[in-house]
C-alpha positions as CSV (number, residue, x, y, z in Angstrom):
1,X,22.6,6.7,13.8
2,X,23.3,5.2,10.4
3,X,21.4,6.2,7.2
4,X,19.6,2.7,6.9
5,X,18.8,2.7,10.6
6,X,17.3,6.2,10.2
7,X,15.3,5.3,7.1
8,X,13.8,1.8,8.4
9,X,12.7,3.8,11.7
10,X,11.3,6.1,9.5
11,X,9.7,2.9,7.4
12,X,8.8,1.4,11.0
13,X,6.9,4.9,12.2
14,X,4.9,5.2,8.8
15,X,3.9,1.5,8.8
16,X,2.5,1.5,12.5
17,X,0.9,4.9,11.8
18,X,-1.0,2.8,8.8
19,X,-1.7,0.0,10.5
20,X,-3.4,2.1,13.5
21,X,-6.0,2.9,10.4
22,X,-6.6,-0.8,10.2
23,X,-8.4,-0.8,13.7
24,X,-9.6,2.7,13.5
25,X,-13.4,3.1,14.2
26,X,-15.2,4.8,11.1
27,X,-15.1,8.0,12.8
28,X,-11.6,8.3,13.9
29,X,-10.8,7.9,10.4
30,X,-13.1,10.8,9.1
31,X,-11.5,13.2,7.3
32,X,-10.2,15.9,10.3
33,X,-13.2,18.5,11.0
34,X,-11.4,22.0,9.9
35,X,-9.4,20.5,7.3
36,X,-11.3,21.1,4.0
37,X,-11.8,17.8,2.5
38,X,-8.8,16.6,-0.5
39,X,-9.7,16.5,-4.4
40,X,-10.5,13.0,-5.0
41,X,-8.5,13.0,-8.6
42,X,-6.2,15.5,-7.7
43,X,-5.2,13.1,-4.5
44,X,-5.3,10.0,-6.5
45,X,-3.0,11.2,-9.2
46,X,-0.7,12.5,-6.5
47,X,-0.4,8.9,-5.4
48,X,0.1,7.0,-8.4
49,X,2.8,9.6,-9.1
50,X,4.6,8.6,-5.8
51,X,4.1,4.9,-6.6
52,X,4.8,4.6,-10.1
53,X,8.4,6.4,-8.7
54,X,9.0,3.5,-6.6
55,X,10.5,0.0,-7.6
56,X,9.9,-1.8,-4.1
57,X,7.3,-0.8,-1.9
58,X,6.3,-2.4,2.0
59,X,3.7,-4.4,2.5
60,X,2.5,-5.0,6.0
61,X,0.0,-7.8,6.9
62,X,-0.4,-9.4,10.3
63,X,0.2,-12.5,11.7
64,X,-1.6,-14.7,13.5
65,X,-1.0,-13.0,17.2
66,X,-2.1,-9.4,15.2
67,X,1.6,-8.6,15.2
68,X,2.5,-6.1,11.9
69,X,5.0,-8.3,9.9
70,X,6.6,-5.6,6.7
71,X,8.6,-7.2,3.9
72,X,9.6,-5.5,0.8
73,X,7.7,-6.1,-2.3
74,X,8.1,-5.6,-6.0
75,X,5.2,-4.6,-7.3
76,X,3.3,-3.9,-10.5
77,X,1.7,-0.3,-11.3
78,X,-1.2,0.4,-10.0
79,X,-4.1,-0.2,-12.1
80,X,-7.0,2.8,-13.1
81,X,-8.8,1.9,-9.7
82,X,-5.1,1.8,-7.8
83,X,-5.7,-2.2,-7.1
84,X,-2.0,-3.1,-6.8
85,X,-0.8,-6.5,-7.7
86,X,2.3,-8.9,-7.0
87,X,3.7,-12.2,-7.2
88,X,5.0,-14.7,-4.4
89,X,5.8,-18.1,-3.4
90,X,2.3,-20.1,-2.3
91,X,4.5,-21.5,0.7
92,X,5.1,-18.1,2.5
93,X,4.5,-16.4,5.6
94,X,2.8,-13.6,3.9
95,X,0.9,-16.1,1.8
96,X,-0.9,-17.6,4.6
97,X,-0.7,-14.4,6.8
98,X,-3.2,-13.1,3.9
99,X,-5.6,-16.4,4.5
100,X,-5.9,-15.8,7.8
101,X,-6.5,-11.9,7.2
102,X,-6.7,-10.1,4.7
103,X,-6.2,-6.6,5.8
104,X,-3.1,-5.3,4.4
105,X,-1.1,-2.2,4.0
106,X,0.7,-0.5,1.2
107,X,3.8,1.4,2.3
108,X,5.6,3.5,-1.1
109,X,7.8,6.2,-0.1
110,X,11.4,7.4,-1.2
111,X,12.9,8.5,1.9
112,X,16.0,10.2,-0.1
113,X,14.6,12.5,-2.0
114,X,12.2,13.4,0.5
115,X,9.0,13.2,-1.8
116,X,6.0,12.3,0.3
117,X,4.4,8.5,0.8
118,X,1.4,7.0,-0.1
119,X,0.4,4.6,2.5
120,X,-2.7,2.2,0.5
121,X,-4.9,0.6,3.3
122,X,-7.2,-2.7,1.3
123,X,-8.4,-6.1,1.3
124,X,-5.8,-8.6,-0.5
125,X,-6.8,-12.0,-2.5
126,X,-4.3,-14.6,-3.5
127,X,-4.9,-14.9,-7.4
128,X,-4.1,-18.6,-8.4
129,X,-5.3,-18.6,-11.6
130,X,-2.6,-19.5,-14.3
131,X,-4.4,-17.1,-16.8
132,X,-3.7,-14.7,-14.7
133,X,-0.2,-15.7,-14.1
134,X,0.9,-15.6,-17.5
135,X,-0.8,-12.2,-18.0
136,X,1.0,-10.7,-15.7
137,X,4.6,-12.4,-15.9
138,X,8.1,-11.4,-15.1
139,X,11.2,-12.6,-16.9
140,X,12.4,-13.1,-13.6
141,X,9.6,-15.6,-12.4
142,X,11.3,-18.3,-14.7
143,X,14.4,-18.6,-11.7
144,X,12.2,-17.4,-8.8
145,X,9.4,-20.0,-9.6
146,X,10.8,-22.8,-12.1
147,X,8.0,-23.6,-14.3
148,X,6.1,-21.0,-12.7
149,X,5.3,-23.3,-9.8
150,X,4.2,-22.3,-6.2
151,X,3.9,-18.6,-7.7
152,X,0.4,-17.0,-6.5
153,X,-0.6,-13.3,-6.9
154,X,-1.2,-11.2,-4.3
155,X,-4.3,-8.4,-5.9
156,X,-4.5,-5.7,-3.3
157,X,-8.2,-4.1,-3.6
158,X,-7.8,-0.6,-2.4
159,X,-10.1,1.1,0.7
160,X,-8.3,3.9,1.5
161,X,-5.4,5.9,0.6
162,X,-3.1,8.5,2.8
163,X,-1.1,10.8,0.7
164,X,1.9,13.6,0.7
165,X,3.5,14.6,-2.1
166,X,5.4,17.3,-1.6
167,X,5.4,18.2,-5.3
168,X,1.8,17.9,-5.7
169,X,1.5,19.9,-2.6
170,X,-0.6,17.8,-0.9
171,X,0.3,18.5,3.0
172,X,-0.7,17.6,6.3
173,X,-3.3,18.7,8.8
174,X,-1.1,21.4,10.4
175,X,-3.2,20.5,13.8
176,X,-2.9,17.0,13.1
177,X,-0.3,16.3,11.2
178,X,-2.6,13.8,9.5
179,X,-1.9,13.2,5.7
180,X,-5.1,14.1,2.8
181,X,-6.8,10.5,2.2
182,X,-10.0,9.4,0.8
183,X,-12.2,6.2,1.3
184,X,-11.7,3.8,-2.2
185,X,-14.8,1.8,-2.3
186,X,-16.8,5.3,-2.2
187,X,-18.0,6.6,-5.4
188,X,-16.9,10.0,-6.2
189,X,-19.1,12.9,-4.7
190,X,-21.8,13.9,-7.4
191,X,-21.7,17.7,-8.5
């Protein structure tokens, strides 16, 4: 099998195992009784270490049958809350895919070096405001969207978030083999 074969089954096997968390009932996607339950900062700064590695990410949403559709993405850092934001043409698939539902998933992984992956599960909005926009703009947005038009932002508001990070040494269920993740829109437990 050739590397790039390899690496998009391995892309195809993550996304699907992310997008099963998208149906999930609440208490399928409990945290797995035995395994003690992750740091909430230690987990979320093992994430944003594995995505602030990463130039491109995946982001899955689903069509109008339900069917997963993945396309590569180039997107900003994540901010403090790990809301993740990027630009694309109004006149996409993924554009009205998002309309139609808004369920999405985050795919960042570097399957060469071996890593880990943060797969971020969320809600996304298209962002049309030119405020906004021009905040947020790319050199490259002048030849991708002449006078920066049919350009909308895609703001991905973050519900949960699987992680491995090797070098973190965040690991998986060893029963399971299900990765550390925590719930977003909680707050963080109170001591």
């Amino acid at each position: 099998m050739k590397r790039n074969s390899f690496v998009g089954v391995l892309l195809s096997l993550a996304v699907l195992c992310s997008l099963a968390s998208l149906a999930a009932a609440p208490s399928a996607r409990a945290q797995d009784k035995g395994a003690p339950a992750p740091d909430r900062a230690r987990l979320i700064a093992a994430a944003r270490e594995i995505m602030q590695a990463q130039t491109y990410c995946g982001l899955v949403t689903l069509d109008k049958t339900g069917r997963p559709q993945v396309r590569t993405m180039n997107p900003f850092p994540p901010e403090e809350d790990m809301t993740v934001w990027f630009a694309t043409n109004t006149r996409s698939r993924k554009a009205e895919e998002i309309k139609n539902d808004s369920r999405v998933v985050l795919y960042y992984a570097d399957h060469s070096k071996a890593t880990g992956y943060v797969a971020l599960t969320g809600k996304a909005v298209l962002i049309e405001d030119m405020a906004e926009i021009l905040k947020r703009k790319r050199a490259y947005w002048d030849t991708a969207f002449p006078g920066l038009k049919n350009l909308v932002l895609i703001k991905v508001v973050p519900e949960r978030l699987d992680v491995l990070n090797y070098k973190a040494g965040t690991a998986v269920d060893t029963v399971t083999w299900r990765t550390p993740s925590i719930e977003m829109g909680s707050a963080p437990p109170k001591n």
